[in-house]
N, C-alpha and C positions, 0 to 999 in steps of 0.2 A: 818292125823296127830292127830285130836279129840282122835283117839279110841289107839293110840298109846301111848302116855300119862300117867302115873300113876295116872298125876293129872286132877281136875275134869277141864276141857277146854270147853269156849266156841265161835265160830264165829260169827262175829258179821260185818255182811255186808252188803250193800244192802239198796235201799232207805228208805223200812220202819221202820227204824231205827229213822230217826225224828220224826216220830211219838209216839215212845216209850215215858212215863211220865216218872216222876223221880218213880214214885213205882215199873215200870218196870226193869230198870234200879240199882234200888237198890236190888231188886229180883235175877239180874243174877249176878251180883259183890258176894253178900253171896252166893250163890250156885256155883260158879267155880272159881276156885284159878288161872286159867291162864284166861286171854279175847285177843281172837288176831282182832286187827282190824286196818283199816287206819287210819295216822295219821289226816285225815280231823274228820273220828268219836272221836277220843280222841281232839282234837280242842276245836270241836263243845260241848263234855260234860267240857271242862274246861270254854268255854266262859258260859253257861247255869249258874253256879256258883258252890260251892261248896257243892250244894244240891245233886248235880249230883255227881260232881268230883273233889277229889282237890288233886295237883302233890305228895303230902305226905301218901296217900293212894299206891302211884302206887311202888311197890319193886323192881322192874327191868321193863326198858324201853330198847323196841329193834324198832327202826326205819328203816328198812329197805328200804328208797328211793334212790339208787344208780342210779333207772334210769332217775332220771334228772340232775346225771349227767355228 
């Protein structure tokens, strides 16, 4: 889907994700206009605060959990 895209997309999965600091994180938001990830990664940057993330940043949200249910 990444390479599909017009726009600059990035995935964003996988444990080492908590690890990322906020300058990481602030890094891949300016460099790609879409970020697809689970809802527990977008959670976890809204709990962190709004150094990370905050819901006025975000243009369109697409949640995709159908399968709970």
């Amino acid at each position: 889907m990444c390479q599909l895209l017009p726009q600059r997309v990035q995935l964003c999965v996988g444990r080492e994700l908590d690890l990322w600091g906020k300058e990481k994180w602030r890094v891949e938001f300016e460099h790609h206009e879409v970020v697809v990830c689970t809802a527990q990664v977008l959670v976890n940057l809204l709990i962190k605060g709004s150094d990370y993330m905050a819901m006025d940043r975000i243009c369109l949200l697409v949640l995709d959990e159908c399968h709970h249910a």
